[in-house]
C-alpha positions as MATLAB code, in Angstrom:
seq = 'XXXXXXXXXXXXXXXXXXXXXXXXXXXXXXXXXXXXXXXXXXXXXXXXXXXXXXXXXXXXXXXXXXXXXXXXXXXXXXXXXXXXXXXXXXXXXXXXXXXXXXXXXXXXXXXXXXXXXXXXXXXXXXXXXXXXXXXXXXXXXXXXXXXXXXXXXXXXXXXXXXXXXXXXXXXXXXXXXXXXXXXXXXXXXXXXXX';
ca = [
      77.665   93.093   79.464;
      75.734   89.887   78.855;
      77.209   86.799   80.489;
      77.582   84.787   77.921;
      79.857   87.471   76.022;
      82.175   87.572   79.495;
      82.666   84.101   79.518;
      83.475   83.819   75.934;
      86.027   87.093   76.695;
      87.512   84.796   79.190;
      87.821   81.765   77.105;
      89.194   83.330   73.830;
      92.775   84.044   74.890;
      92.835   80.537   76.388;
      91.602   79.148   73.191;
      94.001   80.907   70.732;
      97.067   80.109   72.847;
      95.794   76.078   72.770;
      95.477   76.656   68.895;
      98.623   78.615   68.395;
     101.687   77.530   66.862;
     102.230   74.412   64.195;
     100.298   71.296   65.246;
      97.473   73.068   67.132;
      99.111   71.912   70.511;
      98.895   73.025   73.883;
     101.860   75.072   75.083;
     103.686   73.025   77.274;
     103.137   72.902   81.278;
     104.861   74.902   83.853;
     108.176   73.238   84.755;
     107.097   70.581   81.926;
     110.368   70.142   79.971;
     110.752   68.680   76.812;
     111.755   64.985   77.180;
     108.374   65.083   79.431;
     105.994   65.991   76.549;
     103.646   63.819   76.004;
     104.315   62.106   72.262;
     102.206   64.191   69.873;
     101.560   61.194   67.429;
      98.590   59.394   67.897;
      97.809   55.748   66.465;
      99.175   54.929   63.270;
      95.659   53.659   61.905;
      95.018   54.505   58.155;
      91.464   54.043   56.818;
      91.365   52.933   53.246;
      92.056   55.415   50.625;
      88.438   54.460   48.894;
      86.560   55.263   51.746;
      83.889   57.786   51.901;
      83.312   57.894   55.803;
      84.401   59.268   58.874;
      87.236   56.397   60.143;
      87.378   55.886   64.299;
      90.902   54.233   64.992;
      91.662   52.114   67.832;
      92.596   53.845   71.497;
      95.694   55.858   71.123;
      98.253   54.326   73.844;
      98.863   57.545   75.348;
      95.633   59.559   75.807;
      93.460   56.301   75.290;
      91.399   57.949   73.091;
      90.058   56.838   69.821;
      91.250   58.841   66.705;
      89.059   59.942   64.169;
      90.108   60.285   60.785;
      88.325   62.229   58.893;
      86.621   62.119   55.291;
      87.636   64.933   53.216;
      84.908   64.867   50.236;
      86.088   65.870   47.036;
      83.849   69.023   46.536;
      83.773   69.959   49.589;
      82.408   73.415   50.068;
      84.198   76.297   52.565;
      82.170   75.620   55.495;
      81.843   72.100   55.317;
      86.043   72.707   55.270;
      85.704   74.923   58.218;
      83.498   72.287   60.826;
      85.881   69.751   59.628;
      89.094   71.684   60.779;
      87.354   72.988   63.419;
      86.494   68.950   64.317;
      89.889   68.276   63.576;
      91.205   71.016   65.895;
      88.953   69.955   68.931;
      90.572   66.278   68.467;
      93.990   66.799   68.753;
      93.321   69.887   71.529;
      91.369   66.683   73.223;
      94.501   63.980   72.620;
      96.969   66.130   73.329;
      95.129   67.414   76.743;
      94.710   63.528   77.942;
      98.019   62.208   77.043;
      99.674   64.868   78.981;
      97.297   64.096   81.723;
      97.922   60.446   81.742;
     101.746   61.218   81.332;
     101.150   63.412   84.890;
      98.915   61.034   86.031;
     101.236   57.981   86.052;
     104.533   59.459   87.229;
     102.489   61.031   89.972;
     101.187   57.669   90.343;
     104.689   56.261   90.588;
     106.232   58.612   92.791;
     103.626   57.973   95.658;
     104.156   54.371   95.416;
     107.877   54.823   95.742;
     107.317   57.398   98.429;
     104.888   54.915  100.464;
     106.958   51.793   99.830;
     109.891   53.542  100.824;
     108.221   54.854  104.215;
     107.169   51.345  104.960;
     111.071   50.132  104.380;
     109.767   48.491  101.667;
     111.542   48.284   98.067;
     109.800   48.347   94.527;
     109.602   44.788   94.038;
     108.223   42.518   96.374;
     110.138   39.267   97.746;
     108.492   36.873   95.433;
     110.160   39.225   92.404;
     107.152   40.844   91.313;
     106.234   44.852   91.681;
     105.031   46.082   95.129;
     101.784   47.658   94.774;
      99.511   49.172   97.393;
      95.994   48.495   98.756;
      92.859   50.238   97.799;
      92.846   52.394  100.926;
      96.420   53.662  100.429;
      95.614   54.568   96.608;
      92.608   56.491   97.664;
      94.375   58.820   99.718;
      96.413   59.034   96.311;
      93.359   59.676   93.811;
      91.578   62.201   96.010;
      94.717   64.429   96.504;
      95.526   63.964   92.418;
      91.683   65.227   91.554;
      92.008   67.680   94.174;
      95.332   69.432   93.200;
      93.933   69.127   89.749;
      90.695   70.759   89.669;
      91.099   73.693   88.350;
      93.139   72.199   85.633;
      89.899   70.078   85.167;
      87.077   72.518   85.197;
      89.335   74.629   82.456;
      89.220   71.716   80.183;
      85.526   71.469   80.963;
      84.915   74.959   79.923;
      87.306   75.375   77.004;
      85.958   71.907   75.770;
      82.415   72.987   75.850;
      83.109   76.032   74.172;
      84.815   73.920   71.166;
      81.860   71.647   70.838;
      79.296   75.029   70.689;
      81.719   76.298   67.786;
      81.248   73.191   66.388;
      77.640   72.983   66.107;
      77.079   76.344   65.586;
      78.973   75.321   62.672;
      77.772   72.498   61.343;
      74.076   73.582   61.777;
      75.164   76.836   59.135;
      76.579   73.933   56.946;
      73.735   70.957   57.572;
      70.475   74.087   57.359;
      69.687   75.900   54.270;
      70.120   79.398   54.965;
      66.610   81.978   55.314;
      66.527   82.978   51.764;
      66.450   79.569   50.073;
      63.405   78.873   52.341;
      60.688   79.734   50.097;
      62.457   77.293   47.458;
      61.521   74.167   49.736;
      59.044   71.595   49.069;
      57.049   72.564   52.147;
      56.642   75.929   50.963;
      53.099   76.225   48.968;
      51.733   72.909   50.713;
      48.832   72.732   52.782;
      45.612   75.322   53.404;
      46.687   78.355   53.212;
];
């Protein structure tokens, strides 16, 4: 078997369980409950109704990623429908991935702060009033044990990411390319010596 068909094989079931269920989102974490869940709503922007573009909102507060809002053309054809949901389908997989992320990101952020402060006999706030914080050193033991327990978590997004963005040029080049028939139809065709 080719490698490229066993790492598809391998990414398939991975990608229909990300894409399954209403709202295309990820089935929630191991021991994840649901007051935990990252907010599935994303910025509130609205582009014009008049407008014949692509419209990139400002950073979503959760994932702090922009939204795109995308331009549905009135005749659009099947596959320019298809690499738009598929577009549209690789954006929320994407916000959904990094707010949940972030979400993990900042309690585990939190808890090690507590968990230092409270080995130093220190409390959360500080004596002038404000919130204890720790030095770089102490947050770098933090940061390399977060990427480190994470990795695999990370290199999974990686590969399910870059098989999305394939799909969606494979895509888009069927929709943007005339197809081998309609070749001989070009201006091109008949130019020049021949």
């Amino acid at each position: 078997m080719a490698p490229g068909r066993a790492l598809r094989r391998t990414l398939v079931a991975p990608l229909r369980r990300a894409f399954a269920g209403r709202g295309r989102q990820l089935a929630p974490e191991r021991g994840a409950g649901s007051r935990e869940a990252a907010p599935g709503r994303v910025s509130r922007f609205c582009p014009p109704r008049k407008s014949c573009h692509d419209w990139i909102g400002p950073p979503d507060k959760y994932s702090n990623l922009r939204p795109v809002h995308f331009y549905i053309p009135e005749d659009e054809s099947p596959s320019e429908q298809k690499l738009r949901e598929l577009r549209q389908e690789t954006q929320d997989w994407n916000q959904q991935f990094w707010a949940n992320q972030n979400l993990t990101f900042r309690k585990e952020k939190e808890e090690f702060i507590r968990s230092r402060l409270q080995a130093k006999g220190l409390g959360l706030t500080a004596e002038t009033g404000q919130k204890a914080t720790l030095n770089a050193e102490e947050m770098a033991d933090f940061y390399k044990e977060f990427l480190s327990k994470n990795f695999q978590k990370h290199m999974h997004y990686n590969r399910v990411f870059h098989v999305l963005i394939c799909s969606s040029v494979e895509t888009g080049t069927s929709v943007t390319l005339p197809s081998p028939s309609s070749w001989e139809k070009w201006p091109w065709r008949g130019c020049g010596a021949s």
